[in-house]
C-alpha positions in Angstrom: -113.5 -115.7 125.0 -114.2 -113.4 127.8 -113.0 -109.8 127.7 -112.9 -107.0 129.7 -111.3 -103.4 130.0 -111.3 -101.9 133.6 -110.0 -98.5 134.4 -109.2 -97.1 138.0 -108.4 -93.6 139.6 -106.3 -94.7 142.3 -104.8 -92.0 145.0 -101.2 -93.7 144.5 -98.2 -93.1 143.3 -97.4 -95.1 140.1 -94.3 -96.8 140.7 -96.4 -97.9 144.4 -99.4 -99.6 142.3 -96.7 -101.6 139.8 -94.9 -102.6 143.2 -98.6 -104.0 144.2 -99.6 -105.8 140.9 -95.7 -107.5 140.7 -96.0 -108.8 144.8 -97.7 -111.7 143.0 -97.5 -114.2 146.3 -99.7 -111.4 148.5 -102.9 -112.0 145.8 -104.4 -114.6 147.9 -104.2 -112.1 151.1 -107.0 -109.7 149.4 -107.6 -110.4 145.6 -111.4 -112.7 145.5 -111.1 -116.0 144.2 -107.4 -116.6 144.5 -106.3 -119.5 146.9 -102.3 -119.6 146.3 -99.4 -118.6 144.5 -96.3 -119.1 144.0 -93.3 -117.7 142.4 -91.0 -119.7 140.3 -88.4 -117.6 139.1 -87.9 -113.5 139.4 -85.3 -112.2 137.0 -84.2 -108.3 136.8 -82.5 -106.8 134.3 -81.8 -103.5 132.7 -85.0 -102.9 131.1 -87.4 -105.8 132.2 -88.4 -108.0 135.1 -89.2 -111.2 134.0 -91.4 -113.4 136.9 -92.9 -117.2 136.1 -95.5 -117.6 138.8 -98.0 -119.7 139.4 -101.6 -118.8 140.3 -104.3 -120.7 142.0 -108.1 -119.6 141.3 -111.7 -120.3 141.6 -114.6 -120.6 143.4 -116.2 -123.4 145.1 -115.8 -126.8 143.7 -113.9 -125.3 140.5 -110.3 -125.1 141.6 -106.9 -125.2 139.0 -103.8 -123.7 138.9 -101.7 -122.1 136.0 -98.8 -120.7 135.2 -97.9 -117.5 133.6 -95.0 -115.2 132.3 -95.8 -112.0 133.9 -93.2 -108.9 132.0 -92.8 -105.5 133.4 -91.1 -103.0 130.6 -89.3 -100.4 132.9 -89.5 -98.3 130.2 -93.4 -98.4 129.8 -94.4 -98.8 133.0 -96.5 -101.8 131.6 -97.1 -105.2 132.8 -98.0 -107.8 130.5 -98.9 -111.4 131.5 -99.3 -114.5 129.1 -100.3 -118.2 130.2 -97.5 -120.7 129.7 -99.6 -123.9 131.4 -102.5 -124.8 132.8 -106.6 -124.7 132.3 -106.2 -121.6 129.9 -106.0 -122.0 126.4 -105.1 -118.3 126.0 -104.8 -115.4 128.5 -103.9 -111.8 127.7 -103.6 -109.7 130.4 -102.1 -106.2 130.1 -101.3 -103.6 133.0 -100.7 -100.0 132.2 -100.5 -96.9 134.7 -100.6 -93.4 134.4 -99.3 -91.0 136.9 -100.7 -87.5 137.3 -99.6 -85.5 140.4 -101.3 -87.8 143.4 -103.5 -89.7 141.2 -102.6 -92.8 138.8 -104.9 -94.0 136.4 -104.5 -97.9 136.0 -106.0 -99.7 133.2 -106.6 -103.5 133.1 -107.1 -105.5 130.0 -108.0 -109.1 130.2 -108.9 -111.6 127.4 -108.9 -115.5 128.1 -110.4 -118.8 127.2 -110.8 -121.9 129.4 -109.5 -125.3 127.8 -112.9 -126.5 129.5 -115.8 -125.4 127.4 -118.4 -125.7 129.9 -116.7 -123.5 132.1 -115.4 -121.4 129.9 -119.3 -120.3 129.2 -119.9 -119.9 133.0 -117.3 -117.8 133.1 -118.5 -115.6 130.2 -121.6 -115.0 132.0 -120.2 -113.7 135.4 -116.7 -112.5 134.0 -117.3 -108.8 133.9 -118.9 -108.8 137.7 -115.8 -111.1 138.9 -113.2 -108.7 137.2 -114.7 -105.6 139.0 -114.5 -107.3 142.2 -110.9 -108.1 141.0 -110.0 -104.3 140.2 -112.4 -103.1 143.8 -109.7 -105.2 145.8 -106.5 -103.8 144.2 -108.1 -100.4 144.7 -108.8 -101.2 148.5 -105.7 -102.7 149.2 -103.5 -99.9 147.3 -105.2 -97.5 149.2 -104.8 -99.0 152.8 -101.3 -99.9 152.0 -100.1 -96.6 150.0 -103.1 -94.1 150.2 -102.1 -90.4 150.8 -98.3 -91.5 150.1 
């Protein structure tokens, strides 16, 4: 299964960059890769929110589309996200963000296999180089949208 662990200075305030990372249906305007999404359902309460959201991704002729469970603990200022459908036979993705004056450290955790095995070894083989390009575009767009804040 492909893994990786990114981490990222980011000139932002915290609760900005968990504001970025839960605007879900904005991914396809600068995040690589991703072609759609869509929001099911958004549910706030005292201690979560609690999104079902749909996510299309790939590059060239490899296309799909699949749904996750994305949680934000308030409390933790985490964001985890689980597959609930789709070409994924697992996904694992954890958000978590540390503020310090100007500067929040955000680290990404990502672990996930592909029902398709073929692709699922493609993947392996350019996954670290597609999950920096990932983490480069949230750093951009945080910056251009909350830099300096």
């Amino acid at each position: 299964m492909p893994k990786a662990s990114i981490k990222r200075l980011i000139e932002c305030k915290k609760k900005d960059l968990i504001e970025l990372v839960l605007d879900i249906e904005k991914y396809p305007d600068f995040i690589p890769f991703c072609h759609a999404a869509k929001i099911h359902e958004k549910k706030d309460d005292n201690d979560f929110i609690k999104i079902i959201a749909d996510l299309t991704i790939g590059k060239g002729p490899f296309k799909d589309t699949y749904k996750s469970d994305v949680l934000f603990n308030k409390n933790e200022g985490s964001i985890i996200v689980k597959n609930i459908e789709g070409p994924l036979n697992h996904l694992s993705n954890n958000w978590s963000f540390k503020e310090n004056k100007s500067i929040t450290e955000v680290t990404f955790d990502i672990d996930f296999e592909i029902k398709n095995k073929f692709l699922n070894t493609m993947m392996t083989a350019s996954f670290q180089f597609g999950m920096e390009k990932i983490a480069d575009a949230f750093q951009r767009r945080a910056e251009e949208l909350f830099g300096n804040s």
